[in-house]
C-alpha positions as protocol buffer text, in pm:
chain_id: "A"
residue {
  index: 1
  type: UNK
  ca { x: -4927 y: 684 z: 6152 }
}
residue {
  index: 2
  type: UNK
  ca { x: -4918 y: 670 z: 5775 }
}
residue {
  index: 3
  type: UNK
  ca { x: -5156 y: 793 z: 5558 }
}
residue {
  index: 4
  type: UNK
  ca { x: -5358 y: 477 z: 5467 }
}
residue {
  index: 5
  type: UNK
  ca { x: -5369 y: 591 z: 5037 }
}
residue {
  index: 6
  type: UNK
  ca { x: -4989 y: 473 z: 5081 }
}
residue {
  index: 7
  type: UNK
  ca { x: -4998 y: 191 z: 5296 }
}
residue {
  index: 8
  type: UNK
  ca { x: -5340 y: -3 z: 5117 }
}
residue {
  index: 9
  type: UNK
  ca { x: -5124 y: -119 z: 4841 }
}
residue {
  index: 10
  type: UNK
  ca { x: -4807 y: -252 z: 5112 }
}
residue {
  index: 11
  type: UNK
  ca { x: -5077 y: -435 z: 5293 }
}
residue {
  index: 12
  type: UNK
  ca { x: -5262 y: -609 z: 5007 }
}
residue {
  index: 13
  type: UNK
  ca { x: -4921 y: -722 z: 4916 }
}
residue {
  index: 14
  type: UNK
  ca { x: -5012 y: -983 z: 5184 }
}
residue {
  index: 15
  type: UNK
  ca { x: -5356 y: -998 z: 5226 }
}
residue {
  index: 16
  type: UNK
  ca { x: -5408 y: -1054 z: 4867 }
}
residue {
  index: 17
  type: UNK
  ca { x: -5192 y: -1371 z: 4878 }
}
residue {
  index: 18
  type: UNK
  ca { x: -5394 y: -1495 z: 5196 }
}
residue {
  index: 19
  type: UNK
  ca { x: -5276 y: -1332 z: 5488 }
}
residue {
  index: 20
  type: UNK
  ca { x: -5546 y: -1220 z: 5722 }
}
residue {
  index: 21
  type: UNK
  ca { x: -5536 y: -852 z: 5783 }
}
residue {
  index: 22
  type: UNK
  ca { x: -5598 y: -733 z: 6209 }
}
residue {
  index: 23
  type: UNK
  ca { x: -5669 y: -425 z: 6290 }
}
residue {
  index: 24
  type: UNK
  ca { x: -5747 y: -491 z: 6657 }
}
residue {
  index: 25
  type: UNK
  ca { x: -5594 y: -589 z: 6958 }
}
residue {
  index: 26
  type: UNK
  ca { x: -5866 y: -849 z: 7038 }
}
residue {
  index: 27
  type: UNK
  ca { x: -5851 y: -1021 z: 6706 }
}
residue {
  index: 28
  type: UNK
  ca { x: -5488 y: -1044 z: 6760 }
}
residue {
  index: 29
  type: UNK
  ca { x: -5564 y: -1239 z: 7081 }
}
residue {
  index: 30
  type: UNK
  ca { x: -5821 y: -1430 z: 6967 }
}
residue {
  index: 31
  type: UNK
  ca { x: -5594 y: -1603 z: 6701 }
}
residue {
  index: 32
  type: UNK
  ca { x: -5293 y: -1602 z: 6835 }
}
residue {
  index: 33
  type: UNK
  ca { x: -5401 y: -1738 z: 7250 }
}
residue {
  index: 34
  type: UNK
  ca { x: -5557 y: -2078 z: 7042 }
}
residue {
  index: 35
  type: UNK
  ca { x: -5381 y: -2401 z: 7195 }
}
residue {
  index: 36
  type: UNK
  ca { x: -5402 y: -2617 z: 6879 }
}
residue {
  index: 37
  type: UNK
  ca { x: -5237 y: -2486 z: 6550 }
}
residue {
  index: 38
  type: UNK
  ca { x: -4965 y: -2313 z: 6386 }
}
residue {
  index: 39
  type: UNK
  ca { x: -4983 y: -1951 z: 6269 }
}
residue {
  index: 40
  type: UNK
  ca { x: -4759 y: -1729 z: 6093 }
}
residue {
  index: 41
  type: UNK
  ca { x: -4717 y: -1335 z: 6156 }
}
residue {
  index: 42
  type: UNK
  ca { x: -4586 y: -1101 z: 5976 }
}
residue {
  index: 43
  type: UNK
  ca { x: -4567 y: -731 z: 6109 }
}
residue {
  index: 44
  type: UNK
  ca { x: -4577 y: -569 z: 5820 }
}
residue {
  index: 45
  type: UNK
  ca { x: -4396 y: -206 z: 5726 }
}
residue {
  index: 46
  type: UNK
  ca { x: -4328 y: 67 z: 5492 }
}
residue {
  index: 47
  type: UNK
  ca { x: -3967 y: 29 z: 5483 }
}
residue {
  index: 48
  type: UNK
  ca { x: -3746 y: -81 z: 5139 }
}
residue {
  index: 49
  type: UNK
  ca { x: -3657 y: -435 z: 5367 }
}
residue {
  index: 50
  type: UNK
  ca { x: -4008 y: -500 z: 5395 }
}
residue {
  index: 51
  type: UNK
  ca { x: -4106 y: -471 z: 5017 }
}
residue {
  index: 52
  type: UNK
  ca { x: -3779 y: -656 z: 4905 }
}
residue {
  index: 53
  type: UNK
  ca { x: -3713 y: -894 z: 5155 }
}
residue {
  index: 54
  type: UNK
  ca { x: -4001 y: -980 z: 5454 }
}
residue {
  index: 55
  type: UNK
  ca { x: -4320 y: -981 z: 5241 }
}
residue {
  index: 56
  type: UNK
  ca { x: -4174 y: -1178 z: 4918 }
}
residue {
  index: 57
  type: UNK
  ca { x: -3947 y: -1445 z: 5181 }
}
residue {
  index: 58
  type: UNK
  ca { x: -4317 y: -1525 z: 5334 }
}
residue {
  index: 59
  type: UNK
  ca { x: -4502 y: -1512 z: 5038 }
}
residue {
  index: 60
  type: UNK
  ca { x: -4229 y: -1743 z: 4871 }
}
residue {
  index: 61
  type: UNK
  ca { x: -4207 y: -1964 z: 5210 }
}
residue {
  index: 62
  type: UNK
  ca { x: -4611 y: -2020 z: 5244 }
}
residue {
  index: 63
  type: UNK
  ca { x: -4585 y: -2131 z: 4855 }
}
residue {
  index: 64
  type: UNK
  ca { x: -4393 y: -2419 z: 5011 }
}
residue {
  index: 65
  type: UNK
  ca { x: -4601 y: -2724 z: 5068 }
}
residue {
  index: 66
  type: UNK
  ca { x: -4585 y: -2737 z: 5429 }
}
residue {
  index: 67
  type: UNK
  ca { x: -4721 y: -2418 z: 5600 }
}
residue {
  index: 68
  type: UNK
  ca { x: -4886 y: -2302 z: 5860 }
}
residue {
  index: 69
  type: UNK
  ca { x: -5264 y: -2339 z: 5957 }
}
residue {
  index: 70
  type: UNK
  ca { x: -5307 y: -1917 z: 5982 }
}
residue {
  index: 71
  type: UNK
  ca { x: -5150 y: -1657 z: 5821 }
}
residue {
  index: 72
  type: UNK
  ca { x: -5184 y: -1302 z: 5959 }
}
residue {
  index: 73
  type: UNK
  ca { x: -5020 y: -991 z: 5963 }
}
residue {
  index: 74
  type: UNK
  ca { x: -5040 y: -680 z: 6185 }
}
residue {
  index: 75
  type: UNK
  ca { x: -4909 y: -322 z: 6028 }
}
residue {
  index: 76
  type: UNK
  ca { x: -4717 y: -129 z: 6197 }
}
residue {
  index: 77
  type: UNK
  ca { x: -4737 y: 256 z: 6188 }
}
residue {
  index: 78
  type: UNK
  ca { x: -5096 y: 193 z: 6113 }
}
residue {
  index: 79
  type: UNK
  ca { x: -5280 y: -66 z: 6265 }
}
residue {
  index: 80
  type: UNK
  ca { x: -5139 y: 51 z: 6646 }
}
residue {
  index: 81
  type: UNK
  ca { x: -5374 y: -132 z: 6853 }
}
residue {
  index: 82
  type: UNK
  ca { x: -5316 y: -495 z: 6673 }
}
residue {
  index: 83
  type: UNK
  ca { x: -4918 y: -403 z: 6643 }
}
residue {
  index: 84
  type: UNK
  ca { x: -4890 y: -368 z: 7017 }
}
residue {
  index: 85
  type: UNK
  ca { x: -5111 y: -651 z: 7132 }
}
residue {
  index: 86
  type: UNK
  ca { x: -4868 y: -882 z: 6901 }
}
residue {
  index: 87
  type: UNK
  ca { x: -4541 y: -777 z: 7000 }
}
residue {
  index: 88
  type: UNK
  ca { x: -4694 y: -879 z: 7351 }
}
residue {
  index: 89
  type: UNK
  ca { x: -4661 y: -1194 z: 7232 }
}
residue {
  index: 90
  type: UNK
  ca { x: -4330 y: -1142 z: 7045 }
}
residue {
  index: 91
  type: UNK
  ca { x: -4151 y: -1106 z: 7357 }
}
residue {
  index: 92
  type: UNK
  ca { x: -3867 y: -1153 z: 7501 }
}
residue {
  index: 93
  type: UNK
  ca { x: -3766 y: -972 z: 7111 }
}
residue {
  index: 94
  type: UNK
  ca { x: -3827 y: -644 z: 7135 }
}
residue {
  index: 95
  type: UNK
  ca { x: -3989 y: -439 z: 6906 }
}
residue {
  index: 96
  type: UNK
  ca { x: -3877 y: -487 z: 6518 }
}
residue {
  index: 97
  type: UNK
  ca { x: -4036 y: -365 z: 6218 }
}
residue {
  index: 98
  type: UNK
  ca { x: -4038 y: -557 z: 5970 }
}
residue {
  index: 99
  type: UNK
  ca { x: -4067 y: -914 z: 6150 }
}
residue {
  index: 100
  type: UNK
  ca { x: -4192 y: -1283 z: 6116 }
}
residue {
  index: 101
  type: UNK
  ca { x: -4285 y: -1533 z: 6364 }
}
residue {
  index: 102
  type: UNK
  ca { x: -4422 y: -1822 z: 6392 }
}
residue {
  index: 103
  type: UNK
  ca { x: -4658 y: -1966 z: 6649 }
}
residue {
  index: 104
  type: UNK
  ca { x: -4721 y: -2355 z: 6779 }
}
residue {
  index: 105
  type: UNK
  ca { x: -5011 y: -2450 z: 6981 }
}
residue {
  index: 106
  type: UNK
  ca { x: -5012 y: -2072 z: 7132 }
}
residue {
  index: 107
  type: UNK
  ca { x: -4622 y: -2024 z: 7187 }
}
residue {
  index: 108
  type: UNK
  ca { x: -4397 y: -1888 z: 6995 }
}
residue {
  index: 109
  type: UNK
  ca { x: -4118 y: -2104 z: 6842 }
}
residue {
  index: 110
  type: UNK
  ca { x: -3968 y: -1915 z: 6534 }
}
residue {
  index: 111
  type: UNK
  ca { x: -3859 y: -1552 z: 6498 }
}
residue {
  index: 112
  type: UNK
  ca { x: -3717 y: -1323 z: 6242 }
}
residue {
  index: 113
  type: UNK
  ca { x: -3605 y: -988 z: 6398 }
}
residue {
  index: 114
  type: UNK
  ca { x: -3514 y: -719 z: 6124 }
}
residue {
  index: 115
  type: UNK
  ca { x: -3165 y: -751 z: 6172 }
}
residue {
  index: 116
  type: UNK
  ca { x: -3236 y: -1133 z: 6014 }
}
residue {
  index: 117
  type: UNK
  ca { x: -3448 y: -1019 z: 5741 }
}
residue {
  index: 118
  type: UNK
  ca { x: -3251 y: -663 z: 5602 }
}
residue {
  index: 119
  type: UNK
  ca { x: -2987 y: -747 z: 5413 }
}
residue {
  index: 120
  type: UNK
  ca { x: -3078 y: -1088 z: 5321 }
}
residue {
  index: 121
  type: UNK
  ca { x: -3253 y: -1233 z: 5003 }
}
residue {
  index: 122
  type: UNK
  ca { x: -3627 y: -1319 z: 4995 }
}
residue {
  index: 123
  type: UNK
  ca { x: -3491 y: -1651 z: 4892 }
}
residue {
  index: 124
  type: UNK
  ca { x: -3304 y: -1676 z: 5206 }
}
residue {
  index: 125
  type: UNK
  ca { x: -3581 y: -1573 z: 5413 }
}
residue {
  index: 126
  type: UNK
  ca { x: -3803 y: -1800 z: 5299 }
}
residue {
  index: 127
  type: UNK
  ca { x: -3516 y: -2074 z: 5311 }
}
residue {
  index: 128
  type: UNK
  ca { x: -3543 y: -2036 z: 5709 }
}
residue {
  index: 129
  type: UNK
  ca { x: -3907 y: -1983 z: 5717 }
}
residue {
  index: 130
  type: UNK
  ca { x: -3950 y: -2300 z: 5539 }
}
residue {
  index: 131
  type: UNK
  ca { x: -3729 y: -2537 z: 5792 }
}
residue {
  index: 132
  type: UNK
  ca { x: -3962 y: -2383 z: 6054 }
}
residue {
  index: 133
  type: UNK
  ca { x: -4240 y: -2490 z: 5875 }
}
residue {
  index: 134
  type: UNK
  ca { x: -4063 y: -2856 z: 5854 }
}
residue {
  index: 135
  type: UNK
  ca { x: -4020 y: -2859 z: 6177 }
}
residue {
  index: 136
  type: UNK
  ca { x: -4321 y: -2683 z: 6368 }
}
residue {
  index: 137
  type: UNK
  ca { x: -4610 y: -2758 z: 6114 }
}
């Protein structure tokens, strides 16, 4: 777990651009089990791909003018319980850090692993993110 002085800052990143912060394994559930709507997570991390890449690709890709009903994001290496409960839902994909996906009607249609988001632009990120959007939303 990291020391929540250093990861407030990495998480408001999000959450002050609309992104709904979870902290628990229920309210992962809750949002992410509905049948009608589209959401968007983003499990959030401390890593140099995350601050360069993940967070500004969805911040630049929800700016779009199609997007998805909910936003959330889950952090990992600090909020455990949500993290787990939503890479339940991430699966088959295992376990990535930073990662994006997007949700339709309670299944999950779009993915971004961290091998799709390190080493590409934010631009580039939110280029993909934004033909899910076109197509899902």
């Amino acid at each position: 777990m990291y020391p929540v002085e250093f990861t407030t800052p990495l998480a408001k990143d999000l959450t002050d651009f609309g992104f709904e912060g979870l902290a628990s394994a229920n309210e992962v559930s809750e949002i992410l089990e509905q049948k009608e709507g589209t959401v968007l997570l983003v499990v959030n991390s401390v890593c140099g791909c995350a601050a360069a890449h993940a967070r500004p690709g969805a911040k630049l890709a929800v700016a779009n003018g199609k997007k998805p009903d909910r936003l959330i994001t889950v952090f990992a290496g600090v909020d455990k319980e949500a993290t787990d409960r939503a890479r339940e839902y991430l699966l088959p994909y295992p376990p990535s850090s930073p990662s994006i996906a997007l949700f339709k009607d309670g299944n999950l249609v779009h993915m971004l692993e961290r091998r799709h988001i390190e080493g590409n632009s934010a631009q580039t990120i939110a280029s993909n993110l934004v033909a899910a959007f076109d197509k899902f939303c």
